[in-house]
C-alpha positions as CSV (number, residue, x, y, z in Angstrom):
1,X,109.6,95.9,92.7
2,X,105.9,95.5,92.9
3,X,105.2,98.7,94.1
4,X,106.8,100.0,91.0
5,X,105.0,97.2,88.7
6,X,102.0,99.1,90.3
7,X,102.9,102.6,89.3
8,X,103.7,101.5,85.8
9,X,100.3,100.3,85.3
10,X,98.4,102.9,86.9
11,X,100.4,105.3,84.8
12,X,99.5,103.1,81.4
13,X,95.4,103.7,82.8
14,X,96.4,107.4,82.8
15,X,97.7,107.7,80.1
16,X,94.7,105.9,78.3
17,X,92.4,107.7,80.4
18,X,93.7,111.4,80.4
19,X,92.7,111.6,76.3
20,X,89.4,112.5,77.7
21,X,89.3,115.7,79.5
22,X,89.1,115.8,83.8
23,X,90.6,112.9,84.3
24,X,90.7,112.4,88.3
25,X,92.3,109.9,91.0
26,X,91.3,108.5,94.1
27,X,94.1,106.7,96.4
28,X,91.9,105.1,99.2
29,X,94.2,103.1,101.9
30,X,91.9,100.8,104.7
31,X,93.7,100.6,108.0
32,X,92.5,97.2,108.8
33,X,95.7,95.7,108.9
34,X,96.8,96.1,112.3
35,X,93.7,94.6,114.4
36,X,92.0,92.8,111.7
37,X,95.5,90.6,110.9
38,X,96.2,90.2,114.6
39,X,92.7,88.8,115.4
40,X,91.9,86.8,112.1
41,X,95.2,86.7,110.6
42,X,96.3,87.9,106.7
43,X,94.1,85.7,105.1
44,X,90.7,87.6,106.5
45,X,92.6,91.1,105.5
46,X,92.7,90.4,102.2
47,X,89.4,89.1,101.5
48,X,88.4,92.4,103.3
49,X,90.4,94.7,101.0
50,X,89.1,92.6,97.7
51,X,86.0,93.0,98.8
52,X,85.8,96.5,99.5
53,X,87.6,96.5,95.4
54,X,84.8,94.5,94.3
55,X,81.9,96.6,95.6
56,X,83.8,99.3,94.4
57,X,84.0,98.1,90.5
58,X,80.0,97.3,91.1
59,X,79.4,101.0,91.8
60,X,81.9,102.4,89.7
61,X,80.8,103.7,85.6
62,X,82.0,101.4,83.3
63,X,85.0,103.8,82.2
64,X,86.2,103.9,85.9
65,X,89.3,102.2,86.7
66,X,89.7,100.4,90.4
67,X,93.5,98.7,91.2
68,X,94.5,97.2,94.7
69,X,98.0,97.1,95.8
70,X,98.3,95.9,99.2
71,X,96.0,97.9,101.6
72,X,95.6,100.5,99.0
73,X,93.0,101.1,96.3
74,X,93.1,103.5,93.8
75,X,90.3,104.8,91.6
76,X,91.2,106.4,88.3
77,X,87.6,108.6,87.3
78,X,88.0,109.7,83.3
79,X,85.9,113.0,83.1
80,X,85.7,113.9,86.6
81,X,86.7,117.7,87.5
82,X,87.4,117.7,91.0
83,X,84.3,118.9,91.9
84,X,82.6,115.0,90.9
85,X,86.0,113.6,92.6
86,X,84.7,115.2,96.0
87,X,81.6,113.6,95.4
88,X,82.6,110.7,94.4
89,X,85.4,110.5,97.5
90,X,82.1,111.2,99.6
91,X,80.2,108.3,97.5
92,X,83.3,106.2,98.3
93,X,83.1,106.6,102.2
94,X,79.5,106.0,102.2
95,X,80.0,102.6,100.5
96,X,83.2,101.8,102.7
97,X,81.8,102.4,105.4
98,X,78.7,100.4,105.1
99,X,80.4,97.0,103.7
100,X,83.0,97.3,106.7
101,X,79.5,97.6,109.3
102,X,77.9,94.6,107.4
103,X,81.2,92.5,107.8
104,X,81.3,93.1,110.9
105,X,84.5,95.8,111.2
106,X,84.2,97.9,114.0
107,X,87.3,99.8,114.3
108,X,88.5,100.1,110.7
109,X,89.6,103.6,109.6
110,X,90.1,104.8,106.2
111,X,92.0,108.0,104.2
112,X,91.2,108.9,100.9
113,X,93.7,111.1,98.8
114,X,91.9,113.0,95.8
115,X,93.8,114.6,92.6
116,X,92.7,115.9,88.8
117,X,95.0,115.8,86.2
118,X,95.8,119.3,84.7
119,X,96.5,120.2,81.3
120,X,101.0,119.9,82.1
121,X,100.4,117.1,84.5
122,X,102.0,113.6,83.5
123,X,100.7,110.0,85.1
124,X,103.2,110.4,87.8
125,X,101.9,113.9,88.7
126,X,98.3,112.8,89.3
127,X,100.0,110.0,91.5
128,X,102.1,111.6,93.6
129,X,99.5,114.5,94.0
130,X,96.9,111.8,95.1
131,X,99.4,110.4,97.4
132,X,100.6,113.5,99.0
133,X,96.7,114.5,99.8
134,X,96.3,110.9,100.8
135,X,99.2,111.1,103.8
136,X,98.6,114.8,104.5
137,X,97.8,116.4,108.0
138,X,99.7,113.4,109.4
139,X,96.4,112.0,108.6
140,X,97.5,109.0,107.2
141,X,97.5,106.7,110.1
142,X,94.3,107.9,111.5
143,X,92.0,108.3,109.1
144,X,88.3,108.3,108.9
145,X,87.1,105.9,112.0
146,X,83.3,104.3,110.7
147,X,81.9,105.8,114.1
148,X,82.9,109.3,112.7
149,X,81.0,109.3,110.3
150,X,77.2,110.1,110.3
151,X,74.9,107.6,108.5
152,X,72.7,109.4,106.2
């Protein structure tokens, strides 16, 4: 039920969105949940994930859209060709991975799934495109480990 109260208001966003040209998505899932519930509890995993949402709005444009459903963000960017959606994926790793290293996350890993709308796609495309990037390579449980990735 909520999962689908989710996809009915990320599709609504679309929709409002997609008017403007290049309309991309970003489905970012944290893999916290395992250790960080274990060793803290659900409480501290949350505040993680609405934290990482928060800096997220703060860095986003103001037409930018940023929705959390469980251990899953997703970023709807209006006019941003996929091009800017790479960039901004790499923008989005960059800031993930800092927060997670200031609060003290070690071994969090992260998967971002990137789409842009085409000119036949509906809301429901864009979403199931963004989550099909997001899971593929049976990357999806892996993910991006913070010590992977080079600091700038």
């Amino acid at each position: 039920m909520a999962i689908e109260l989710y996809t009915q208001l990320v599709e609504k966003k679309i929709d409002k969105m997609s008017v403007a040209s290049n309309m991309s998505m970003l489905k970012i899932k944290v893999n916290v949940l395992s250790n960080t519930t274990e060793n803290f509890g659900p409480a501290t995993t949350t505040y993680c994930l609405r934290s990482v949402a928060g800096i997220l709005k703060t860095k986003m444009r103001n037409i930018d859209s940023c929705t959390r459903a469980g251990n899953e963000l997703t970023l709807i960017l209006p006019q941003t060709d996929s091009e800017e959606a790479k960039k901004a994926s790499r923008r989005v790793t960059e800031i993930v991975r800092d927060y997670m290293e200031r609060a003290g996350f070690k071994k969090v890993s992260f998967n971002i799934g990137i789409a842009t709308l085409s000119d036949d796609d509906s809301a429901e495309d864009v979403i199931l495109r963004a989550e099909r990037e997001l899971r593929r390579d049976g990357k999806y449980n892996r993910g991006l480990f913070l010590s992977d990735i080079p600091k700038k």
